[in-house]
KOLPAKOL-78516 format. One record per residue: residue number from 0; residue in one letter; chain; z negated, y negated, x of N, C-alpha, C in turn. Coordinates in nm, 3 decimals. Atoms other than C-alpha are relative to their C-alpha. Example, Ala and Ser with C-alpha at 12.3 -4.5 7.8 and 13.67 -1.06 7.14 Angstrom:
REM residues 2
0, a, A, 0.000, 0.119, 0.089, -0.780, 0.450, 1.230, 0.000, -0.120, 0.090
1, s, A, 0.006, 0.119, -0.082, -0.714, 0.106, 1.367, -0.073, -0.109, -0.077
REM end
This chain:
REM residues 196
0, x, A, -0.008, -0.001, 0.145, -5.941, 0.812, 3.770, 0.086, -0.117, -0.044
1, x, A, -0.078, 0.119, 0.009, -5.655, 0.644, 3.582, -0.128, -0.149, -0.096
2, x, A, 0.078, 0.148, 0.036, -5.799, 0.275, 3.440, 0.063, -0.016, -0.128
3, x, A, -0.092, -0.021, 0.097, -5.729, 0.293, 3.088, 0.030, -0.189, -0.079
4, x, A, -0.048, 0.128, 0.064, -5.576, 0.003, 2.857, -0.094, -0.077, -0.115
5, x, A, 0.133, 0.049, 0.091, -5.764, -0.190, 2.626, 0.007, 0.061, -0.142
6, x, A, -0.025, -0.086, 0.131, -5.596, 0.028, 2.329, -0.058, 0.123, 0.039
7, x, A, 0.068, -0.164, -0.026, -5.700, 0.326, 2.473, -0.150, -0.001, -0.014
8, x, A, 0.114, -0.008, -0.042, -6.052, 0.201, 2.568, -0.038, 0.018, -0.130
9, x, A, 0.021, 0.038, 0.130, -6.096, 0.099, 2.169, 0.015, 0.146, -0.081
10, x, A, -0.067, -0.133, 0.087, -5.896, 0.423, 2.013, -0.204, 0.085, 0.072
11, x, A, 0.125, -0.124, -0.016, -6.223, 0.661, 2.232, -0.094, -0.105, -0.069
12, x, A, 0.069, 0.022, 0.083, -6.455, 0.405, 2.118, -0.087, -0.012, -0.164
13, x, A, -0.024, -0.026, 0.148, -6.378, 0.476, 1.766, -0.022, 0.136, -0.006
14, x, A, 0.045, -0.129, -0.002, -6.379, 0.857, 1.812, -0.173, 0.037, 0.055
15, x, A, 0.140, 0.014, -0.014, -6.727, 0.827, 1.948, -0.087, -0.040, -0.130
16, x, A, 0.051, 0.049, 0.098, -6.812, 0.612, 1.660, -0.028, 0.119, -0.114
17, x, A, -0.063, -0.091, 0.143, -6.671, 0.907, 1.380, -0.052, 0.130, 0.055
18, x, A, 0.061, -0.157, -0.014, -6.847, 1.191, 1.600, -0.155, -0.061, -0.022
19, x, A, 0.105, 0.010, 0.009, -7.145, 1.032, 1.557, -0.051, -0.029, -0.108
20, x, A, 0.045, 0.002, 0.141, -7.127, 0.981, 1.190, 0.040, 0.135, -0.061
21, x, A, -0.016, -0.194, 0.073, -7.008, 1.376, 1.155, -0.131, 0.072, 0.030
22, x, A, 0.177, -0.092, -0.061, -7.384, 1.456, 1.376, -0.097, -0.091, -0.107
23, x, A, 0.093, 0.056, 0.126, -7.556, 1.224, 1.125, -0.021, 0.052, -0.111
24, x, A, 0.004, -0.059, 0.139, -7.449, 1.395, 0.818, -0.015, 0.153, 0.061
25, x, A, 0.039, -0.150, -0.009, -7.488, 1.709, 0.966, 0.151, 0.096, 0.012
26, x, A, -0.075, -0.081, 0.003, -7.120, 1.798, 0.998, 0.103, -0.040, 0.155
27, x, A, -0.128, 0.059, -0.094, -7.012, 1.742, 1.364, 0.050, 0.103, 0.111
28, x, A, -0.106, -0.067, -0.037, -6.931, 2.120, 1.453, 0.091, 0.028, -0.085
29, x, A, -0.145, -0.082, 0.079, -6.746, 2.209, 1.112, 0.102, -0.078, 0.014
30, x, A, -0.097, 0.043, -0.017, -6.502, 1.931, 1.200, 0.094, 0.062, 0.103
31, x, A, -0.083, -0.069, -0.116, -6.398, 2.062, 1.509, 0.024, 0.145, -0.063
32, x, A, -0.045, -0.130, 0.073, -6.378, 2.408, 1.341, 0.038, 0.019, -0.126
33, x, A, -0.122, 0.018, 0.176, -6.157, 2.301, 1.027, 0.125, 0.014, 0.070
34, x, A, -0.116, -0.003, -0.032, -5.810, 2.404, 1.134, 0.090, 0.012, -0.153
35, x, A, -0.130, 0.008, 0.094, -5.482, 2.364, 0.909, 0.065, 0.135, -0.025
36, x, A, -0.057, -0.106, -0.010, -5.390, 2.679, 0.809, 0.147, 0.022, 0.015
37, x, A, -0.144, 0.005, -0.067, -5.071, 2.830, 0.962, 0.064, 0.038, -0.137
38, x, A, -0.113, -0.019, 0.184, -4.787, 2.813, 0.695, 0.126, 0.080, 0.082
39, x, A, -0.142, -0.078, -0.051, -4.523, 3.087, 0.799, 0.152, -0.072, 0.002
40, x, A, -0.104, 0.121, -0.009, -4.188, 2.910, 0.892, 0.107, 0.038, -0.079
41, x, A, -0.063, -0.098, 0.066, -3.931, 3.020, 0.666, 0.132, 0.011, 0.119
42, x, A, -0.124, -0.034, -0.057, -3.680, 3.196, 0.788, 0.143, -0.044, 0.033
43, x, A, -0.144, 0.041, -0.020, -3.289, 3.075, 0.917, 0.051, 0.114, -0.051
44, x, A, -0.100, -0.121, 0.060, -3.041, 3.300, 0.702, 0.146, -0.028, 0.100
45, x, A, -0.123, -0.001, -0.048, -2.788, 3.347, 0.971, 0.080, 0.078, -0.056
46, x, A, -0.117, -0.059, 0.037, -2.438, 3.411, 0.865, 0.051, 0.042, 0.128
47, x, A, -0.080, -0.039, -0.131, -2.198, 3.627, 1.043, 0.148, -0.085, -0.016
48, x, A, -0.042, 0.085, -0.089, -1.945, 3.418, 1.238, 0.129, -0.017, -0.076
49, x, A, -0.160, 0.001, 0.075, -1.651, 3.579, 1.032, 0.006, -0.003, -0.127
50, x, A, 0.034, -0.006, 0.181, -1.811, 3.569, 0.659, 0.088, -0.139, 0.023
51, x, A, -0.035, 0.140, 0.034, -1.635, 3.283, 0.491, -0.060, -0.073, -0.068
52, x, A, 0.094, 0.111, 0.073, -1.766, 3.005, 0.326, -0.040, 0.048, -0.148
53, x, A, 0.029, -0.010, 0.145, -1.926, 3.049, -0.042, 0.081, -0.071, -0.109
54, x, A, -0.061, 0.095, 0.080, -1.737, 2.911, -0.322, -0.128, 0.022, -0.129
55, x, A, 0.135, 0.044, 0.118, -1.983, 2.764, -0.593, 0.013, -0.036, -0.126
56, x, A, -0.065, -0.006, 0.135, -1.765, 2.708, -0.850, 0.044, 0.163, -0.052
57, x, A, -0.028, -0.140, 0.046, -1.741, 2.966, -1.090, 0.145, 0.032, -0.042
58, x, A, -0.103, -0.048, 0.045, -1.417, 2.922, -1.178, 0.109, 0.051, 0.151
59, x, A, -0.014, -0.064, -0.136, -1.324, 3.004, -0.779, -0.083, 0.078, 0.031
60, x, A, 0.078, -0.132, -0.119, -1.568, 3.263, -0.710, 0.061, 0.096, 0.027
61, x, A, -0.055, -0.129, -0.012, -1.336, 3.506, -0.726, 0.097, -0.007, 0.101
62, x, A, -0.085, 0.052, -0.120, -1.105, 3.309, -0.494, -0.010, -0.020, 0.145
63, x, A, 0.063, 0.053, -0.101, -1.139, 3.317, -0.150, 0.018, -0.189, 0.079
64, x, A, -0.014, 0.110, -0.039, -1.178, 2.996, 0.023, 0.114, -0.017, 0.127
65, x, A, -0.079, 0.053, -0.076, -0.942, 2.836, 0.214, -0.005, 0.013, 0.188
66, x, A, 0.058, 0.031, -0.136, -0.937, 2.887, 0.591, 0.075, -0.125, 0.139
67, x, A, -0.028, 0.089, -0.073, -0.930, 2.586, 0.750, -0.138, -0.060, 0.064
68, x, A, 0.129, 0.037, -0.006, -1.179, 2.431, 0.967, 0.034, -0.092, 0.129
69, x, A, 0.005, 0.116, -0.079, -1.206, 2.128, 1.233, -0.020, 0.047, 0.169
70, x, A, -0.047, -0.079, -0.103, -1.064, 2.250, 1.574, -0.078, -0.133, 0.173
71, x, A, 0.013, 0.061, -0.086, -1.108, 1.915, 1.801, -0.066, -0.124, -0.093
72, x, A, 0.038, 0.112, 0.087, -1.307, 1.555, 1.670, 0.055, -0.069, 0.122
73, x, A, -0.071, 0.067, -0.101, -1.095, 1.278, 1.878, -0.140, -0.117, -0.028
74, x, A, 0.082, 0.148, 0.039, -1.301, 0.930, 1.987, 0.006, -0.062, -0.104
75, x, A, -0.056, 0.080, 0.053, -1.071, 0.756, 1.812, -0.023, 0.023, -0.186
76, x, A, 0.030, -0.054, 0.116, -1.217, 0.933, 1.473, 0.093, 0.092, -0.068
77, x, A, -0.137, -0.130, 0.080, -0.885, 1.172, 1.365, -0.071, 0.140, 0.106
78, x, A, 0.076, -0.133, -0.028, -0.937, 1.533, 1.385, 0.153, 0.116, 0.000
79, x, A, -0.119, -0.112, -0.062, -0.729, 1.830, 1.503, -0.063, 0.139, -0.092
80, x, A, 0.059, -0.118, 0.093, -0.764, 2.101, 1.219, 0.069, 0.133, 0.047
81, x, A, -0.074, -0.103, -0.021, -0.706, 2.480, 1.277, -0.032, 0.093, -0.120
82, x, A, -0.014, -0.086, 0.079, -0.692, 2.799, 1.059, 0.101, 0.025, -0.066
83, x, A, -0.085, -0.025, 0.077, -0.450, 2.945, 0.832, 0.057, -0.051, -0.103
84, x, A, -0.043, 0.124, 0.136, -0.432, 2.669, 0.562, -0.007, -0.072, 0.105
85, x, A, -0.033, 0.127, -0.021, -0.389, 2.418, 0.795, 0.114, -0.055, 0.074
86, x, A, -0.156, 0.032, 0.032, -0.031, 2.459, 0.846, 0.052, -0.076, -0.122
87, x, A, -0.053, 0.064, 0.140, 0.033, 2.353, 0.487, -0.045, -0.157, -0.034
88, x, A, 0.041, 0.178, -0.002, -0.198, 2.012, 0.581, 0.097, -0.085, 0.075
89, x, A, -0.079, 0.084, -0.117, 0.047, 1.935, 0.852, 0.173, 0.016, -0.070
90, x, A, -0.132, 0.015, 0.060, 0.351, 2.024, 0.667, 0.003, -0.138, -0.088
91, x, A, -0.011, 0.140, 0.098, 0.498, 1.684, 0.496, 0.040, 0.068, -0.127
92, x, A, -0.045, -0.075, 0.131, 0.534, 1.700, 0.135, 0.106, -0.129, -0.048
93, x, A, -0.138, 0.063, 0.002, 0.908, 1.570, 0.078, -0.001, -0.084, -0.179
94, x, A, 0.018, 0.047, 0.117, 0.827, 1.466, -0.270, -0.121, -0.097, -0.048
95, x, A, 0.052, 0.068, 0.042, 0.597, 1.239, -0.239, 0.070, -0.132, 0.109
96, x, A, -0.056, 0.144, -0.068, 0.722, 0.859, -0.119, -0.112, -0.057, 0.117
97, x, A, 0.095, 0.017, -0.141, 0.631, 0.761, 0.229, 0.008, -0.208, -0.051
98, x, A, 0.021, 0.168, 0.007, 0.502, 0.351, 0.266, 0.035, -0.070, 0.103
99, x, A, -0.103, 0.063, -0.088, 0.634, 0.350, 0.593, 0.056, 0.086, 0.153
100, x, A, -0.088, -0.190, -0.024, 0.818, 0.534, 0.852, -0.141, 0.098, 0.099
101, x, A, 0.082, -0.096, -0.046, 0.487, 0.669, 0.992, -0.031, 0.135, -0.092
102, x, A, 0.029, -0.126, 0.079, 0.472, 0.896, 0.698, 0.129, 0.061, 0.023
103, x, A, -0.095, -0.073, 0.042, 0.858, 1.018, 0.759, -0.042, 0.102, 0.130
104, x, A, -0.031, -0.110, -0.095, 0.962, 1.349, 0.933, 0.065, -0.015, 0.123
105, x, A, -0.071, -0.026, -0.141, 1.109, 1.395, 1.293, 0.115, -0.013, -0.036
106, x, A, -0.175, 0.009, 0.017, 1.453, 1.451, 1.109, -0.002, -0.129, -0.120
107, x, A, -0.017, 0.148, 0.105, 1.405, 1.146, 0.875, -0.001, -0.102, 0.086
108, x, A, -0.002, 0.130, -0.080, 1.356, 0.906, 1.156, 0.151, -0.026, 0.037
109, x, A, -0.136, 0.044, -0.033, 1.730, 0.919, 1.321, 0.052, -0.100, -0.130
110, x, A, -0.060, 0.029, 0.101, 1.822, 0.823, 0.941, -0.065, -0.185, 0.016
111, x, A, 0.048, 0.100, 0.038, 1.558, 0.582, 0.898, 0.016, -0.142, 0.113
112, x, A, -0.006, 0.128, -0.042, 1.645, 0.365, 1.227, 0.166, -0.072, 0.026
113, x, A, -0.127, 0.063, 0.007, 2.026, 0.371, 1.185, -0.014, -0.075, -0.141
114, x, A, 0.024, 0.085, 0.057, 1.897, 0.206, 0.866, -0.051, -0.159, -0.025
115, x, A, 0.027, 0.072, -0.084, 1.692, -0.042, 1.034, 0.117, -0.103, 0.080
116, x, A, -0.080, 0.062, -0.057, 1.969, -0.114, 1.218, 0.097, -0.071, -0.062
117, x, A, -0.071, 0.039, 0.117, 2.198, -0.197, 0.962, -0.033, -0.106, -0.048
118, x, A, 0.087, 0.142, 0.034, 1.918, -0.426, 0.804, 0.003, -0.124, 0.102
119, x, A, 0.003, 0.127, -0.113, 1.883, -0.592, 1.139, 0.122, -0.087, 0.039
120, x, A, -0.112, 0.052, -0.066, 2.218, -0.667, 1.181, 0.061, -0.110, -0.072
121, x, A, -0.008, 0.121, 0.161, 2.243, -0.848, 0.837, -0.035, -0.095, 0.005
122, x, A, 0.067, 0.132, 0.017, 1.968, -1.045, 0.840, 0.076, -0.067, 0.166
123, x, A, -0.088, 0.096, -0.090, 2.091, -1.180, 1.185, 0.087, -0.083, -0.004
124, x, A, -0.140, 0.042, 0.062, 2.425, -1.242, 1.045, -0.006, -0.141, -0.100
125, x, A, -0.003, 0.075, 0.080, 2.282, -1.403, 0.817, -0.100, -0.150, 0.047
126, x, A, 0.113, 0.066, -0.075, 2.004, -1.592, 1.024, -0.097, -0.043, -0.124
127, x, A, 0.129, -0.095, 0.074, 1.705, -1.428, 0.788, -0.054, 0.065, 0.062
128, x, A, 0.083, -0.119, -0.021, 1.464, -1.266, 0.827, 0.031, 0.145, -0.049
129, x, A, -0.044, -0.143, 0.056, 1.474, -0.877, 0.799, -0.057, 0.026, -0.127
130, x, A, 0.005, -0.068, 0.116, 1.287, -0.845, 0.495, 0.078, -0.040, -0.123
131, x, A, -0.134, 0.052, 0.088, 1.543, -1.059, 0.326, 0.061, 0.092, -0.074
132, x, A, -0.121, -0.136, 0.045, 1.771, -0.765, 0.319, -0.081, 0.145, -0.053
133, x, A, 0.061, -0.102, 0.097, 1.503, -0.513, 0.256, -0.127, 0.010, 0.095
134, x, A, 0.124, 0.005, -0.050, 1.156, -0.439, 0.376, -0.002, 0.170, 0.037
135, x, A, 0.060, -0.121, -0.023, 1.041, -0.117, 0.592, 0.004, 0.137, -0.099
136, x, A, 0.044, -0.146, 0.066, 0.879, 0.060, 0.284, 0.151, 0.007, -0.045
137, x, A, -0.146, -0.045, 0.080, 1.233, 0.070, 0.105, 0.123, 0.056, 0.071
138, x, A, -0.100, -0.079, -0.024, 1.426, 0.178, 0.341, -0.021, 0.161, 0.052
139, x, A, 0.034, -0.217, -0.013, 1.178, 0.518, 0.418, -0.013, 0.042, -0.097
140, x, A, -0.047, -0.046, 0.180, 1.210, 0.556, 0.028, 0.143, 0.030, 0.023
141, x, A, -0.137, -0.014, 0.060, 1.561, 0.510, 0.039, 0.064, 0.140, 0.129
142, x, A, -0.023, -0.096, -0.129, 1.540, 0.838, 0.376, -0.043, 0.097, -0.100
143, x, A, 0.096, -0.115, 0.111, 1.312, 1.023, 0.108, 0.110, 0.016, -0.102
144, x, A, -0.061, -0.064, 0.136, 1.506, 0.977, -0.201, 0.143, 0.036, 0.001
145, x, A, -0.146, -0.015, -0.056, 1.860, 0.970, -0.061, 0.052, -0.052, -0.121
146, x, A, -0.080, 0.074, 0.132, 2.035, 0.734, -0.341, 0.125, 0.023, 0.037
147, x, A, -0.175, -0.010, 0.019, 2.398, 0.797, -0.449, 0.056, -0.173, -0.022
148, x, A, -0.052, 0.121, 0.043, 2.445, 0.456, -0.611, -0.083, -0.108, -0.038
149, x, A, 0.090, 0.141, 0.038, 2.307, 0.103, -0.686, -0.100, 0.049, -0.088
150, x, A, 0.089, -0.035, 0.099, 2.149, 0.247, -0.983, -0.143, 0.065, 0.096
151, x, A, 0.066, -0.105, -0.082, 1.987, 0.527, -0.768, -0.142, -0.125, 0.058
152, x, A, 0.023, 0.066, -0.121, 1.884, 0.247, -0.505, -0.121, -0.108, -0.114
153, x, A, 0.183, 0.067, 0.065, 1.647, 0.028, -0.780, -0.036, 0.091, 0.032
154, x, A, 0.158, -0.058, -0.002, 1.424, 0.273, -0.789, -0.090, -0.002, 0.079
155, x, A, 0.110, -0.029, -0.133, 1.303, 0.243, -0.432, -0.057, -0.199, -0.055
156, x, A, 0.106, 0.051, -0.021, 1.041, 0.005, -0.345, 0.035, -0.105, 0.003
157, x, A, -0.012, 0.103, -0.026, 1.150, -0.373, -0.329, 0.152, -0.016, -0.043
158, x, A, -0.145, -0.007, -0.012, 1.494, -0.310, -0.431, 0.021, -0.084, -0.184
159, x, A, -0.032, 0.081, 0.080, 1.576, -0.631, -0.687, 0.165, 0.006, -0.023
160, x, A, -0.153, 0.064, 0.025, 1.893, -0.722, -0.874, 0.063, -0.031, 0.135
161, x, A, -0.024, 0.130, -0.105, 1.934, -1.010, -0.595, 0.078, 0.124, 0.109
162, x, A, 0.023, -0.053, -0.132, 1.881, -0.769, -0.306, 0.132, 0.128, -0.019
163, x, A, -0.107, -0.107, 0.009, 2.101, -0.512, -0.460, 0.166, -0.022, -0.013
164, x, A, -0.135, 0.094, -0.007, 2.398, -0.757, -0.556, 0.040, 0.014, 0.149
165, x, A, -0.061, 0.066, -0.158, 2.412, -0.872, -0.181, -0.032, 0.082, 0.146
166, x, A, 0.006, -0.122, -0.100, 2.275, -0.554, 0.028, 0.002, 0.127, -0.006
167, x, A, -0.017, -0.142, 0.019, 2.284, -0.240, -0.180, 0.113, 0.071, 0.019
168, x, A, -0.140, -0.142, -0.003, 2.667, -0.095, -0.090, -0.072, -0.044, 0.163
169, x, A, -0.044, 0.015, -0.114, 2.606, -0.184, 0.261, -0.137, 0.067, 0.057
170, x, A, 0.143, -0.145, -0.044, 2.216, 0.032, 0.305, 0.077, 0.125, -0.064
171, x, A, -0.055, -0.136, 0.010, 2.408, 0.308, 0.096, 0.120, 0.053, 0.064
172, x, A, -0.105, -0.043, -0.109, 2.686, 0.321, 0.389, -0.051, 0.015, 0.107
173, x, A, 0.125, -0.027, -0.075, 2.415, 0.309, 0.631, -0.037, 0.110, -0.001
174, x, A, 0.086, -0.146, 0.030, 2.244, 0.637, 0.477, 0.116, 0.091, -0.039
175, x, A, -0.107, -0.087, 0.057, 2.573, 0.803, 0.392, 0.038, 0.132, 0.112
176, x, A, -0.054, -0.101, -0.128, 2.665, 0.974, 0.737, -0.162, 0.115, 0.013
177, x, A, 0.149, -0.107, -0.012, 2.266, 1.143, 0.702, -0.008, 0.083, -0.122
178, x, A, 0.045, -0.104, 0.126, 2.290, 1.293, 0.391, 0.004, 0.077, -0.031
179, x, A, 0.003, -0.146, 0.058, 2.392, 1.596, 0.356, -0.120, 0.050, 0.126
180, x, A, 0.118, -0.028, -0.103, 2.167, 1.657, 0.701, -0.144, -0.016, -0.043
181, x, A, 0.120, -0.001, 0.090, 1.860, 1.512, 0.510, -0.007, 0.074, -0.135
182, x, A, 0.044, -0.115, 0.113, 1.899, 1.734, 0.197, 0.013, 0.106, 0.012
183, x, A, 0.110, -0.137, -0.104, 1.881, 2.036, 0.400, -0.090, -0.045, 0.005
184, x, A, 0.165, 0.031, -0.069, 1.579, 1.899, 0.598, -0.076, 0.019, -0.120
185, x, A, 0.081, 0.029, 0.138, 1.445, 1.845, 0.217, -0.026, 0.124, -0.029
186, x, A, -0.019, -0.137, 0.059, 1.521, 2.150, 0.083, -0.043, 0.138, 0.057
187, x, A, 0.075, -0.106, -0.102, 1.391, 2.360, 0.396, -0.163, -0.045, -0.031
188, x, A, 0.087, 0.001, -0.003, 1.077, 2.202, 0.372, -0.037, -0.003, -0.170
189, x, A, 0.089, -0.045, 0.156, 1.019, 2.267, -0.014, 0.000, 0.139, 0.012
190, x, A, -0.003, -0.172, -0.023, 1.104, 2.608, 0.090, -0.097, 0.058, -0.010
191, x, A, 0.086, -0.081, -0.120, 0.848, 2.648, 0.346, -0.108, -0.029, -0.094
192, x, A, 0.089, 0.083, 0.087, 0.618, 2.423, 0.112, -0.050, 0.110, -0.186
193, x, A, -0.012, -0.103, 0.108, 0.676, 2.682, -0.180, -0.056, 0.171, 0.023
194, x, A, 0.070, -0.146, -0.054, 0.614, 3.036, 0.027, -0.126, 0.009, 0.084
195, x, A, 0.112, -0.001, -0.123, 0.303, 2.872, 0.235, -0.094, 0.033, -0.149
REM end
């Protein structure tokens, strides 16, 4: 016989105690014969596999929902989406301004590191630093927006008087040999971006 613990010995001593005040009052079989009545479990409403999701808004009920849905979960926390809308997540949207060249396209990069290069070659020249002449985000703005002229060229991201006086003809000769190549690329993907 196992040798019980001194919690254990205490816990039966106590149940002894509480059966012997249920035979005192006179109630120490209806305890044992009080059960919890069974509560039916409710039911799981399985869906079938290919129904789609519910939309709960009323002003989409009539819409079907989107089919997209979460294909792979990586360690690293990013996720690998599949379905039929989730081409249009992976498509870039050419109209909105990237912050740096991880947001550009496959055909925006060639542009964006003969730009780079350009910058780098300046500030050297000049023995500066590269953001001297312009910083990262402004020159994957200036891959996005494709500027014609100084004017054009404020608008991107860091692009001062100063900076434009003493480096804006020489980034818009830089981006000149990509341009008509990047406004295709643009213009294909508003396409695709328009009939998805």
């Amino acid at each position: 016989m196992a040798v019980l613990s001194a919690y254990e010995q205490l816990r039966d001593k106590k149940i002894a105690e509480n059966r012997a005040k249920l035979e005192e009052l006179g109630l120490g079989d209806t305890a044992s014969s009080l059960k919890a009545p069974k509560r039916p479990r409710p039911k799981k409403k399985r869906r079938a596999e290919d129904a789609p999701p519910p939309r709960r808004s009323s002003r989409l009920k009539r819409e079907p929902a989107p089919d997209i849905r979460v294909e792979d979960e990586r360690p690293d926390g990013t996720v690998e989406v599949g379905g039929a809308a989730a081409d249009a997540l992976r498509a870039p949207d050419v109209d909105a301004l990237p912050v740096d060249a991880d947001d550009l396209t496959g055909e925006e990069r060639p542009a964006y590191e003969a730009l780079r290069a350009a910058r780098n070659a300046k500030a050297r020249s000049m023995e500066r630093s590269m953001f001297i002449v312009a910083n990262d985000r402004t020159l994957a703005e200036m891959v996005r927006r494709l500027p014609r002229s100084l004017g054009d060229l404020a608008s991107c991201y860091g692009m001062g008087a100063k900076k434009l006086a003493a480096h804006g003809a020489m980034l818009l000769a830089a981006l000149e040999p990509h341009r008509a190549r990047l406004a295709a690329h643009h213009r294909n993907l508003r396409a695709a971006k328009a009939a998805a």
